[in-house]
MARPAFI-620325 format. One line per 2 residues: number of its first residue (from 1); their letters; for each residue x, y, z of N, C-alpha, C. Coordinates in steps of 0.05 Angstrom, whole numbers, padded with zeros to 5 digits, always signed. Layout:
NUM = a = X,Y,Z,X,Y,Z,X,Y,Z ~ ...
***
This chain:
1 = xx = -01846,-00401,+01166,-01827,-00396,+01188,-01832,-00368,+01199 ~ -01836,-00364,+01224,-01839,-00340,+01236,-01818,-00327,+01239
3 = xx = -01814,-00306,+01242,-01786,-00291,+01246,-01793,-00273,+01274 ~ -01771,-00281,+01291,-01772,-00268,+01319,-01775,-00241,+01325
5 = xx = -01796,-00227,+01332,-01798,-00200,+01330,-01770,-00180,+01334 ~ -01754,-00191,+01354,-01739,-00186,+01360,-01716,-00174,+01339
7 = xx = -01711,-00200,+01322,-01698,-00202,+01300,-01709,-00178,+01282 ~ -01730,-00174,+01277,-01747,-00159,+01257,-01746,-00122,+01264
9 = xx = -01745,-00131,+01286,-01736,-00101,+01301,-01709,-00091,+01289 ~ -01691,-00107,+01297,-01658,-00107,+01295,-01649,-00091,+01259
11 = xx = -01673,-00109,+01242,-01669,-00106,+01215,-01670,-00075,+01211 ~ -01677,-00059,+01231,-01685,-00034,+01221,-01683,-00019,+01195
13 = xx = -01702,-00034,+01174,-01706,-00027,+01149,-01740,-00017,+01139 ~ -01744,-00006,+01161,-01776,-00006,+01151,-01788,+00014,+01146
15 = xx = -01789,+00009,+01113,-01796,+00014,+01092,-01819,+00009,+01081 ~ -01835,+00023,+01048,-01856,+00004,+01042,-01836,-00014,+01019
17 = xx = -01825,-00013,+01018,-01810,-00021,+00996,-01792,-00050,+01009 ~ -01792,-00056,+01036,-01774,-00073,+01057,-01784,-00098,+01044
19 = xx = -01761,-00114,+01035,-01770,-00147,+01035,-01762,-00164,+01053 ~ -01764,-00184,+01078,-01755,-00195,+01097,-01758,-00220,+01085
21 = xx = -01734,-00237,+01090,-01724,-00271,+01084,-01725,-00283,+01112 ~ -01739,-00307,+01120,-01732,-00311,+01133,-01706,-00335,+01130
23 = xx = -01692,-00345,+01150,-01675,-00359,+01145,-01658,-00369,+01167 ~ -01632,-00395,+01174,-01618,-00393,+01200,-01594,-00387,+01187
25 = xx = -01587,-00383,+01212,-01546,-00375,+01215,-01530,-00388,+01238 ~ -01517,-00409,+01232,-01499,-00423,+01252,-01514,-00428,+01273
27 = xx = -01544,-00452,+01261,-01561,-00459,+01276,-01583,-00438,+01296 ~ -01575,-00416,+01278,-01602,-00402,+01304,-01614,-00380,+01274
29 = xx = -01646,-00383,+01281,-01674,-00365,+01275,-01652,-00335,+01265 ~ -01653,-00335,+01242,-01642,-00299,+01229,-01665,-00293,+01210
31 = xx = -01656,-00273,+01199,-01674,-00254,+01177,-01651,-00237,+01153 ~ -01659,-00238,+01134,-01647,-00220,+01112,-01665,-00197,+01103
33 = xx = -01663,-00175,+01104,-01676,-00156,+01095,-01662,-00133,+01076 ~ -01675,-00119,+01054,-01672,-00101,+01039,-01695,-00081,+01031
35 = xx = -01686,-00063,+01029,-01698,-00043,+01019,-01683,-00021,+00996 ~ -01692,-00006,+00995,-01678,+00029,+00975,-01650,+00029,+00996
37 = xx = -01652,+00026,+01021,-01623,+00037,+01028,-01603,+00011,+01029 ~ -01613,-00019,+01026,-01589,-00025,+01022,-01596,-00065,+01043
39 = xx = -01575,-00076,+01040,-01581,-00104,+01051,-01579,-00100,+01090 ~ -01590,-00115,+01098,-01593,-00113,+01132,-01596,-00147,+01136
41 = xx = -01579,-00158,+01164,-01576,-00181,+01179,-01582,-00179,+01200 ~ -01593,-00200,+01222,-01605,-00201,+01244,-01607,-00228,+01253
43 = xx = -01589,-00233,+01268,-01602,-00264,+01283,-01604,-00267,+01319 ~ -01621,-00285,+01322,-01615,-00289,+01360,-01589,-00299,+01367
45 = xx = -01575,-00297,+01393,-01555,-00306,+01395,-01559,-00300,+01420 ~ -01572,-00317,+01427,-01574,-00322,+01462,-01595,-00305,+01466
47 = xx = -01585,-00285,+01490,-01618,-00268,+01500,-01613,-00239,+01477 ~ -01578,-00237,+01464,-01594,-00216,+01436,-01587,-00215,+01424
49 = xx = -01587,-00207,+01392,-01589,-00205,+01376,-01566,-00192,+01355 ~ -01556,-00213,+01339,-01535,-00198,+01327,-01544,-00193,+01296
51 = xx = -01538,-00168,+01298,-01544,-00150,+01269,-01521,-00141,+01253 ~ -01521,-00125,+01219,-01508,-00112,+01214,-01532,-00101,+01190
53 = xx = -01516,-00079,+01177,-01537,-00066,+01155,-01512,-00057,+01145 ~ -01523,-00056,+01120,-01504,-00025,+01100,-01518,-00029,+01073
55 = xx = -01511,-00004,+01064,-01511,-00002,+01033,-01503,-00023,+01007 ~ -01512,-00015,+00989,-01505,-00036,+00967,-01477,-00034,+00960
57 = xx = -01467,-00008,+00965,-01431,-00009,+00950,-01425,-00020,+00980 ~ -01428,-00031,+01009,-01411,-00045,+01029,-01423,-00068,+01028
59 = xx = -01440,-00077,+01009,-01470,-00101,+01033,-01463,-00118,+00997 ~ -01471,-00136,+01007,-01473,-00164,+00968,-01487,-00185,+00992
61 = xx = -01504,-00202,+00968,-01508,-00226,+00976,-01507,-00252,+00949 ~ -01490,-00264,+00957,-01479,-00292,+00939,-01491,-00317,+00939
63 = xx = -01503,-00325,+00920,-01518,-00356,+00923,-01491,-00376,+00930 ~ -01494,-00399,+00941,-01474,-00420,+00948,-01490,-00437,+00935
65 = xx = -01515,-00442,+00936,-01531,-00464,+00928,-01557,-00465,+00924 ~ -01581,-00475,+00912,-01606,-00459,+00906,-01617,-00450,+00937
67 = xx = -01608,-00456,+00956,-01628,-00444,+00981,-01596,-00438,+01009 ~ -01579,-00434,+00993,-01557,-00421,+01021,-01537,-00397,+01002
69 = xx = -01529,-00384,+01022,-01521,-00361,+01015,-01504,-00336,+01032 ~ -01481,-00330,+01021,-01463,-00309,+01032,-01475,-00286,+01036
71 = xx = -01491,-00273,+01063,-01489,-00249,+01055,-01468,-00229,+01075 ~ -01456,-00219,+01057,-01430,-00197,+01072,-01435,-00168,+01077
73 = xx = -01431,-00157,+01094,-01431,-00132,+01104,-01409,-00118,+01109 ~ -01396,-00101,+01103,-01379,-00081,+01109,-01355,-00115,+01123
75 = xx = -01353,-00134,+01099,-01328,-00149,+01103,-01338,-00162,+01120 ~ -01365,-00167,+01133,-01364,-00188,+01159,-01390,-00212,+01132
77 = xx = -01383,-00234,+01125,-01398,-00255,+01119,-01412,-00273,+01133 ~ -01437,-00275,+01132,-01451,-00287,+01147,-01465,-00311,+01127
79 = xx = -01455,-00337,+01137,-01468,-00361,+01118,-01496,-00365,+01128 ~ -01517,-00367,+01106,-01552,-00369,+01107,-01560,-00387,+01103
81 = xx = -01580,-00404,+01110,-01601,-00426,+01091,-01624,-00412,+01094 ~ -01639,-00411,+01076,-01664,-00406,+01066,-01682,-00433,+01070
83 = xx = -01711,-00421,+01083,-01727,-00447,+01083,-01736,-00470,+01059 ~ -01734,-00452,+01036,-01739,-00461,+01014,-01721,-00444,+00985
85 = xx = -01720,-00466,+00963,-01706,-00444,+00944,-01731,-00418,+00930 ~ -01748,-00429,+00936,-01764,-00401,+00925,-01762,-00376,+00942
87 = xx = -01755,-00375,+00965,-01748,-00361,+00987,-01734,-00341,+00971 ~ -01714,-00360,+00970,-01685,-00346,+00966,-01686,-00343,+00940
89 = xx = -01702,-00346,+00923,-01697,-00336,+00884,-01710,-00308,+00893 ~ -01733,-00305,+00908,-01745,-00291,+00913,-01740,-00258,+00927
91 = xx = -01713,-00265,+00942,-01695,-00253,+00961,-01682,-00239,+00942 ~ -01667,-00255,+00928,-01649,-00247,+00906,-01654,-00219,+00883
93 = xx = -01685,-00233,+00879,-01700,-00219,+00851,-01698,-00190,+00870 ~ -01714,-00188,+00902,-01717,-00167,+00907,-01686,-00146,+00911
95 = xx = -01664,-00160,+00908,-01643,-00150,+00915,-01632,-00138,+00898 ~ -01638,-00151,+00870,-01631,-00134,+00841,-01649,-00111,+00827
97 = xx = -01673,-00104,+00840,-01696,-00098,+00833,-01694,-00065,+00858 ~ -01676,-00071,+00875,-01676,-00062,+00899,-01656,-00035,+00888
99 = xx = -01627,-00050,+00883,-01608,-00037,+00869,-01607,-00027,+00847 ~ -01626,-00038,+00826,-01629,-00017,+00804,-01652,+00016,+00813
101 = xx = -01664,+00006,+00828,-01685,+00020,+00831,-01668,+00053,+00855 ~ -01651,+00040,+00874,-01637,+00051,+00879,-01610,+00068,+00869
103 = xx = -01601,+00070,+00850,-01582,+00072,+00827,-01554,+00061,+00841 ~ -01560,+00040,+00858,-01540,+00024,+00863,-01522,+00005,+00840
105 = xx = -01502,-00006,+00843,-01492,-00027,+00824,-01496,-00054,+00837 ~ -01515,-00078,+00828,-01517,-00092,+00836,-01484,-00114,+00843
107 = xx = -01493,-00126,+00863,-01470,-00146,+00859,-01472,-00173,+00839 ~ -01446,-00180,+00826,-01433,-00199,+00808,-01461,-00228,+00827
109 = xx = -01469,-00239,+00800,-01483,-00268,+00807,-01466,-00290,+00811 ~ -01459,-00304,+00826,-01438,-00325,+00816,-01463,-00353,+00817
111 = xx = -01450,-00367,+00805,-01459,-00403,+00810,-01442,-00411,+00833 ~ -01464,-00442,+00830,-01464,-00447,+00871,-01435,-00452,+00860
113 = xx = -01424,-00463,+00845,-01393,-00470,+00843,-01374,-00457,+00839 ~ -01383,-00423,+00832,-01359,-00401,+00832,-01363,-00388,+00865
115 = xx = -01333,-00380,+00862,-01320,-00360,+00886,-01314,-00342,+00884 ~ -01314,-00319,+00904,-01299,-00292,+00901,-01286,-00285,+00929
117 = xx = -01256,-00281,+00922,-01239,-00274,+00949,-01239,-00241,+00949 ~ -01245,-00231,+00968,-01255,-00196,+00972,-01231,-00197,+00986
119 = xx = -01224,-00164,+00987,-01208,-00154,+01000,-01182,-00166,+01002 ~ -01172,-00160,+00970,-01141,-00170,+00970,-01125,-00146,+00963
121 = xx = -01097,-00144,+00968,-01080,-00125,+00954,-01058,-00135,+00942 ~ -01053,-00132,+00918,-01030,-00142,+00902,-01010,-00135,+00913
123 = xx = -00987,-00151,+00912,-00961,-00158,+00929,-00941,-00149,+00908 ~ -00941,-00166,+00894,-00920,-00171,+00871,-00927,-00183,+00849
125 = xx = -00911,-00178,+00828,-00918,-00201,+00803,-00905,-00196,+00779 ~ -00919,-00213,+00754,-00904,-00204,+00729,-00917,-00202,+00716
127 = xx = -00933,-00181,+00693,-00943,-00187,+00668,-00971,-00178,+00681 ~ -00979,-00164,+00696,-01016,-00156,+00710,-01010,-00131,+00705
129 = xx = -01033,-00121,+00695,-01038,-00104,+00698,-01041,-00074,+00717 ~ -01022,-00078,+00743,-01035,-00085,+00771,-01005,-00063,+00789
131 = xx = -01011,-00051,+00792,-00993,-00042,+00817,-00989,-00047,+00833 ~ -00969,-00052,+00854,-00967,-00054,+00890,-00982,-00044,+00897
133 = xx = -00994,-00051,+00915,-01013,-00041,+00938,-01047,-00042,+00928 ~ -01048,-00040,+00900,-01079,-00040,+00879,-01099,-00055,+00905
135 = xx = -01114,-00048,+00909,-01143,-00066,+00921,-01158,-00083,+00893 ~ -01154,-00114,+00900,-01185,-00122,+00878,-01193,-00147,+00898
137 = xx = -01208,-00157,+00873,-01212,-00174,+00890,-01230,-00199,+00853 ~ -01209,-00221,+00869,-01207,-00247,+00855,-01242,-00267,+00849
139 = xx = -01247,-00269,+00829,-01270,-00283,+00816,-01259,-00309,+00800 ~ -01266,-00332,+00821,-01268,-00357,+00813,-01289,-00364,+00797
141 = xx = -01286,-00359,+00764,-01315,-00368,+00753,-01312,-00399,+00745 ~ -01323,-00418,+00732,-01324,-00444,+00721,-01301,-00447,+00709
143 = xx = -01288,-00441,+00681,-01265,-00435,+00669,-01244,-00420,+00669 ~ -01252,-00400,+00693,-01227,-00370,+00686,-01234,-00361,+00715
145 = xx = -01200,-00340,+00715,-01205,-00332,+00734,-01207,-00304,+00726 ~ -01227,-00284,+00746,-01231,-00250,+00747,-01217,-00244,+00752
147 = xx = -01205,-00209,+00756,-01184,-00204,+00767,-01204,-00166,+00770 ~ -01208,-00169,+00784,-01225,-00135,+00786,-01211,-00113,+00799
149 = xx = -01210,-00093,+00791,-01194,-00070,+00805,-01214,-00062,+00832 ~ -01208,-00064,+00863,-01240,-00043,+00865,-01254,-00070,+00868
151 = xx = -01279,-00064,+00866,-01311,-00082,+00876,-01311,-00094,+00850 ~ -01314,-00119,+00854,-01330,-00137,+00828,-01354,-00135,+00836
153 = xx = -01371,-00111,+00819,-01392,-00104,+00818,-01405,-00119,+00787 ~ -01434,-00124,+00775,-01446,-00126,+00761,-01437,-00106,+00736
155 = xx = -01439,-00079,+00740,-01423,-00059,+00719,-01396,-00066,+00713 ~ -01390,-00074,+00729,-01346,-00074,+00727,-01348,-00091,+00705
157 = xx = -01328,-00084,+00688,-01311,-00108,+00672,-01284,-00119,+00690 ~ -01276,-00147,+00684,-01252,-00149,+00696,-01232,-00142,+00686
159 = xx = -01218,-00128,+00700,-01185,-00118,+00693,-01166,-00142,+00682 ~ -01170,-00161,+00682,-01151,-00187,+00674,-01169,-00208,+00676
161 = xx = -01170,-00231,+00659,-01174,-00250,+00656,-01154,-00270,+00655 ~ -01161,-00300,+00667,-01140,-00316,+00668,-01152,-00343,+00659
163 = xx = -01145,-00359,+00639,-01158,-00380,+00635,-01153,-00407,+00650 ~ -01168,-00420,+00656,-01156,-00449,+00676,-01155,-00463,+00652
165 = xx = -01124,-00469,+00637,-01107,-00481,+00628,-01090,-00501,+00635 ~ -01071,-00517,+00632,-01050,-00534,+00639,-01031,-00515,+00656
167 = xx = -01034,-00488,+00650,-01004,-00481,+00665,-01020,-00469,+00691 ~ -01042,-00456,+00693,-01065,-00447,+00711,-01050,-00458,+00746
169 = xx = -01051,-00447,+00765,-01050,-00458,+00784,-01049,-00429,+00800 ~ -01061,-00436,+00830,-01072,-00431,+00857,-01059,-00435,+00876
171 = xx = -01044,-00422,+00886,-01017,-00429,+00917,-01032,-00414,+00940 ~ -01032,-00420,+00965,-01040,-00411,+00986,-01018,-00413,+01009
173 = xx = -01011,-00401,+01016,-00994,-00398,+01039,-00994,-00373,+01060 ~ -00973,-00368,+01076,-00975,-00350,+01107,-00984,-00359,+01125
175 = xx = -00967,-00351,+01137,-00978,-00350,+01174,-01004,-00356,+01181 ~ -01023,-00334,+01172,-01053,-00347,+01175,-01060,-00324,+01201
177 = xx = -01063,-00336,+01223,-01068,-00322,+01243,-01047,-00323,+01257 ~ -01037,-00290,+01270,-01020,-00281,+01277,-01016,-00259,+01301
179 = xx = -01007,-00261,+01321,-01015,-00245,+01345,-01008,-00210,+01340 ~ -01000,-00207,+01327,-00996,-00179,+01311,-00983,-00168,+01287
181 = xx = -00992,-00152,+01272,-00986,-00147,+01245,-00955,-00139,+01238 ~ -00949,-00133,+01220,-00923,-00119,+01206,-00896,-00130,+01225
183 = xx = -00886,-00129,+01217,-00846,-00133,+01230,-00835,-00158,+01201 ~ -00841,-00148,+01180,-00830,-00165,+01160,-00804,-00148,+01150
185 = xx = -00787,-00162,+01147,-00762,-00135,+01140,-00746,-00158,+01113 ~ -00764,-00180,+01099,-00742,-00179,+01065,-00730,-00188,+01071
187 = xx = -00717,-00201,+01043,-00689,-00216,+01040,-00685,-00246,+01044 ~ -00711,-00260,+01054,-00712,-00272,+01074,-00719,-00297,+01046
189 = xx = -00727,-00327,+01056,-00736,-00343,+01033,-00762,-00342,+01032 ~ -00770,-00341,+01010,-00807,-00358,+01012,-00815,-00334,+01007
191 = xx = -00841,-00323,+00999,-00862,-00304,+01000,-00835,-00283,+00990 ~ -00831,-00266,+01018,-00816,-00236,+01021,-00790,-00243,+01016
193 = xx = -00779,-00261,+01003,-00756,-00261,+00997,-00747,-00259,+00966 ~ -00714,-00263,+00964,-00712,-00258,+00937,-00710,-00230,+00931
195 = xx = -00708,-00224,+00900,-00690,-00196,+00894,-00721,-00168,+00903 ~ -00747,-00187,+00908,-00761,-00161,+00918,-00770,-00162,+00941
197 = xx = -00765,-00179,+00959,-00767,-00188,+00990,-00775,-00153,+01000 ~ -00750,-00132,+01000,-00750,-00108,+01012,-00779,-00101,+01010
199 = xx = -00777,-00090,+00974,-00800,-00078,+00964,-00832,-00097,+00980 ~ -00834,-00120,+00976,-00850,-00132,+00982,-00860,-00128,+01012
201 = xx = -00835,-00138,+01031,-00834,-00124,+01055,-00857,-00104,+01071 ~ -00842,-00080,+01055,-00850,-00050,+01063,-00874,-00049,+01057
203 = xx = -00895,-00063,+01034,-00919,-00070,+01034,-00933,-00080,+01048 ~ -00922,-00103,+01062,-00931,-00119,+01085,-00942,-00110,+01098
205 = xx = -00925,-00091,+01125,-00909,-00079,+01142,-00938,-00057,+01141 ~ -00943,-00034,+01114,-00967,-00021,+01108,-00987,-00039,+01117
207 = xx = -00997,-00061,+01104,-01024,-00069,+01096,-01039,-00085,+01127 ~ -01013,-00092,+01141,-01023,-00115,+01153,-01018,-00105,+01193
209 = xx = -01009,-00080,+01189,-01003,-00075,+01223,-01029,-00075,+01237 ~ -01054,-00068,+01222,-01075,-00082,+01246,-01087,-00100,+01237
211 = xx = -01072,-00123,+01228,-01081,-00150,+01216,-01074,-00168,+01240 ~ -01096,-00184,+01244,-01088,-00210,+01255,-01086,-00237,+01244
213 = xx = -01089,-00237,+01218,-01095,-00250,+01196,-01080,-00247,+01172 ~ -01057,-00261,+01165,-01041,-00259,+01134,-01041,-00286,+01123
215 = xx = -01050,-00281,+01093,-01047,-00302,+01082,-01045,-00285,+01050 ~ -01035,-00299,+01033,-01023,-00296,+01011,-01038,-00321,+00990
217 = xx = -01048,-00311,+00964,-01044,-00327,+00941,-01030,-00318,+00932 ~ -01014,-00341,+00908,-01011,-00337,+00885,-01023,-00355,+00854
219 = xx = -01021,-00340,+00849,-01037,-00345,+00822,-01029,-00333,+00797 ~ -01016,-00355,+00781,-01001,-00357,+00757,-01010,-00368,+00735
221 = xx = -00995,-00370,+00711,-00993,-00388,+00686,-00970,-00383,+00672 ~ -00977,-00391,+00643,-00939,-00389,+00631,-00935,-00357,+00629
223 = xx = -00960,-00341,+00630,-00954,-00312,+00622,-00955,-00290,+00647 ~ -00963,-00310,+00662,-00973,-00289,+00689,-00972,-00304,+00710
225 = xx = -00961,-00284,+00727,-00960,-00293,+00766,-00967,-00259,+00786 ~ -00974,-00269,+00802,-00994,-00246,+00822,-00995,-00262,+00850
227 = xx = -00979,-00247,+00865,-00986,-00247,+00893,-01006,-00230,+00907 ~ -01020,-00241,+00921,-01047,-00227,+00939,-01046,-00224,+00970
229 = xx = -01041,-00209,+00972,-01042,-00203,+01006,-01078,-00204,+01010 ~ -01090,-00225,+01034,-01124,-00226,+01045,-01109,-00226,+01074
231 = xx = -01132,-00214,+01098,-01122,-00215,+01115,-01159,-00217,+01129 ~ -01166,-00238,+01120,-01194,-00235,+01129,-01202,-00260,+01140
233 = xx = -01186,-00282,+01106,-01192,-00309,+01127,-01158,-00328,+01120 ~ -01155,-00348,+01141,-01129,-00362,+01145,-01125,-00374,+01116
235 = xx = -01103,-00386,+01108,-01101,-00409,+01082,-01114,-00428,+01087 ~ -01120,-00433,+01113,-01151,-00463,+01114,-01170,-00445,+01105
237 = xx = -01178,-00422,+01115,-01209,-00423,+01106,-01205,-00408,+01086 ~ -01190,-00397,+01071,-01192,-00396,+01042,-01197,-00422,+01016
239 = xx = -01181,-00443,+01032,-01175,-00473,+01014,-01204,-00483,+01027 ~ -01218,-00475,+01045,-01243,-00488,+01038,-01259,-00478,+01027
241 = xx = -01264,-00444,+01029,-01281,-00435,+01013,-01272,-00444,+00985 ~ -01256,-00440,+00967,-01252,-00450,+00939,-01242,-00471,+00935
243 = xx = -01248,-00496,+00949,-01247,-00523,+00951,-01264,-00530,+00918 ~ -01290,-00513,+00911,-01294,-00522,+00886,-01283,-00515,+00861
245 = xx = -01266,-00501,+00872,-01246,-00492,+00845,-01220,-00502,+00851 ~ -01214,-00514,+00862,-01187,-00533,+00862,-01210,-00567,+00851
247 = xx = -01228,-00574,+00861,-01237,-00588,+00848,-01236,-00597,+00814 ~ -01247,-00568,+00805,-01246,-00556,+00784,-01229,-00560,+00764
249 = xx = -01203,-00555,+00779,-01178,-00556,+00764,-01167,-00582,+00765 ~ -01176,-00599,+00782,-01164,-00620,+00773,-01182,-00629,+00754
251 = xx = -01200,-00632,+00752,-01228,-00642,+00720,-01215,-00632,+00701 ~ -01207,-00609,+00711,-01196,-00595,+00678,-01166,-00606,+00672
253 = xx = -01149,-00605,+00691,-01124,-00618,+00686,-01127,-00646,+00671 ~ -01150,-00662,+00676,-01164,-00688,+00673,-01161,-00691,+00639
255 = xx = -01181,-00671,+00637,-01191,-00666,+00610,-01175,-00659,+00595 ~ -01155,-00639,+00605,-01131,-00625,+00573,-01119,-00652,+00566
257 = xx = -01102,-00671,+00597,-01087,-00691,+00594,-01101,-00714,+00577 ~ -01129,-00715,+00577,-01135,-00743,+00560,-01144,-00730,+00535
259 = xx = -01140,-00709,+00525,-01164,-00695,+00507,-01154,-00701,+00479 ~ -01169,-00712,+00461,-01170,-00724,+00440,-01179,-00699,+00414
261 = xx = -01183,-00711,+00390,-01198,-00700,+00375,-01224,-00699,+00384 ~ -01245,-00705,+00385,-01266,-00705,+00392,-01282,-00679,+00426
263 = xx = -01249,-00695,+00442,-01256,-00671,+00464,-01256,-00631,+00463 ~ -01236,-00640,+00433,-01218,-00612,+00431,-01246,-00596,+00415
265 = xx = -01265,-00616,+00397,-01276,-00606,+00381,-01303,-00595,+00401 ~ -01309,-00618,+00420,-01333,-00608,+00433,-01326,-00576,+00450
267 = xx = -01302,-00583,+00468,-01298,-00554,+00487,-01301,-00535,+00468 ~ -01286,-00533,+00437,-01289,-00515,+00423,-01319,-00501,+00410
269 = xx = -01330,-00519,+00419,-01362,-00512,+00402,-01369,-00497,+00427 ~ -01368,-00506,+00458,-01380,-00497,+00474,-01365,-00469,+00473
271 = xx = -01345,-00462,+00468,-01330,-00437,+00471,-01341,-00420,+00452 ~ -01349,-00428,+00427,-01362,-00416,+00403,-01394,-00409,+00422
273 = xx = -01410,-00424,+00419,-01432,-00421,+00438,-01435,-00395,+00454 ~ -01420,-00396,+00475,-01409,-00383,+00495,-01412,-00345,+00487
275 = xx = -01389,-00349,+00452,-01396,-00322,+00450,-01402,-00316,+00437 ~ -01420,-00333,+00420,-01453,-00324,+00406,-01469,-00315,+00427
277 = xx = -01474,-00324,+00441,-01491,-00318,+00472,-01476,-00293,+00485 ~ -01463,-00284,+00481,-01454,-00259,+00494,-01440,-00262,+00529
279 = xx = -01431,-00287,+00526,-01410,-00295,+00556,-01391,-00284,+00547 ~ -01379,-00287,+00533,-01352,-00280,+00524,-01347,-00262,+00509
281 = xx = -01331,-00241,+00510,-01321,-00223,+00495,-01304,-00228,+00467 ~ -01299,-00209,+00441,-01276,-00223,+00427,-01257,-00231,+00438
283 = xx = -01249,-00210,+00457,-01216,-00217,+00473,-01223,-00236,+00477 ~ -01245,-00241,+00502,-01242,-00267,+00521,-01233,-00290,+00497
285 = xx = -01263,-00291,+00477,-01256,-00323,+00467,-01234,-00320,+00446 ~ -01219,-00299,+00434,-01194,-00310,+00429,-01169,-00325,+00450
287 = xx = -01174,-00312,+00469,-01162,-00317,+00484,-01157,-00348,+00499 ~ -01189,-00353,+00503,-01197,-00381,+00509,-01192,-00406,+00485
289 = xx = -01193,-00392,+00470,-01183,-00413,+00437,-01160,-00410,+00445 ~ -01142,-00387,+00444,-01107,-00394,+00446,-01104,-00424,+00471
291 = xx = -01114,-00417,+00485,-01112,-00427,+00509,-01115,-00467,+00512 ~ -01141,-00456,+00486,-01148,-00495,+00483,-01129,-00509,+00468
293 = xx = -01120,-00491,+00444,-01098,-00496,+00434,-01074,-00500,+00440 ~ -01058,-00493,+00461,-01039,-00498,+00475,-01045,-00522,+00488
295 = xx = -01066,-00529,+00505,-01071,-00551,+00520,-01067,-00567,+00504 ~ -01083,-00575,+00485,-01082,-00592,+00468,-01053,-00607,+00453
297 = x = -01039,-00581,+00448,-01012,-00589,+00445,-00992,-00604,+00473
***
């Protein structure tokens, strides 16, 4: 695949160290490039060319599937296909290779089946770790959910863990898109209502006056609930991006409800597995045993 000079221009990353991907974006000829300073985007879009660049602490790129891929810039995501998956293993390798070498922190790997919702602020809740107003941002892995203070970076540990259990569940709601931010004033039902509507409110009101965009999770279990202020994408395109993790949960809902001796004994081996292999922490897999054990009951 040739890459349009044009495009290659735009990448302005040139370096000896520059690796160029080629690839498309919403049907039109782009490029991915990295170097020491950081990830760079470039595609045609008519007679020119739309770009972005930044650093590794603003810039990540996320596999979706062996040959497509999120890459985000200073909050703007741009969906990729790669001509081939060697392309893109290849892209990748140079991206971690790029960031160590740079004393950058690489970004978190996910599988094509995990998600991560960026740029949330905690609202409200019970039992998190988590203040009003905290910036994190939410990691859909296979079994559990992340909970990161700050950048889910490769270094970070997560600040909270949440296991997808029987009580586990995912709410999406708000307005969505909205002709202008803040005028929430409390008290009211739903979301901002109730005995912290005010408090909740006056958060709002902060986070969202040059928002055109509110939407809210919540995300609970028997021990924990957390509201999320995102103002990036609507409750549709949040419920599509993590369409495989509502998938998810219903397999797993599947599984606690029919789960036998036999089922209880296999998830448990895989959980043992898990943190022989060093996935799991003590906390985590005590935690994940409490967790099977309850289901089970």
């Amino acid at each position: 695949m040739v890459i349009d000079p044009k495009i290659l221009k735009r990448l302005n990353l040139y370096e000896k160290s520059t690796h160029v991907a080629p690839c498309t974006w919403e049907g039109r000829d782009a490029a991915v490039g990295v170097s020491l300073r950081g990830l760079a985007f470039a595609a045609a879009s008519g007679f020119n060319v739309t770009s972005s660049q930044g650093p590794f602490r603003a810039a990540s790129l996320t596999m979706t599937s062996e040959s497509t891929a999120v890459i985000e810039i200073y909050g703007s995501p741009f969906s990729v296909t790669f001509p081939s998956e060697d392309i893109a293993k290849e892209l990748l390798e140079e991206v971690k290779i790029a960031t160590a070498s740079a004393g950058g922190s690489p970004p978190l790997v996910l599988g094509p089946n995990e998600r991560i919702v960026k740029s949330c602020s905690f609202l409200s809740g019970a039992y998190l770790p988590l203040s009003q107003g905290d910036e994190v941002e939410l990691v859909f892995r296979e079994l559990r959910l992340e909970i990161y203070r700050g950048l889910a970076l490769a270094q970070n540990k997560p600040l909270h863990v949440m296991w997808f259990d029987k009580s586990f569940t995912v709410d999406l709601s708000g307005p969505g898109q909205v002709t202008s931010g803040g005028g929430f004033v409390g008290g009211g039902s739903g979301l901002v209502g109730g005995a912290e509507g005010i408090a909740i409110a006056s958060v709002l009101n902060r986070l969202t006056t040059k928002s055109s965009i509110i939407s809210v999770l919540k995300i609970a279990d028997d021990g924990h609930e957390g509201f999320f202020l995102h103002t990036e994408q609507t409750p549709v395109q949040l419920r599509q991006q993590l369409s495989p993790v509502f998938v998810r949960l219903r397999q797993q809902e599947r599984q606690l409800s029919s789960a036998g001796p036999d089922d209880f004994i296999g998830r448990l081996e895989r959980l043992v597995a898990m943190h022989r292999a060093g996935a799991l922490t003590d906390t985590e897999f005590a935690t994940a045993k409490t967790a099977l054990l309850q289901g089970l009951g």
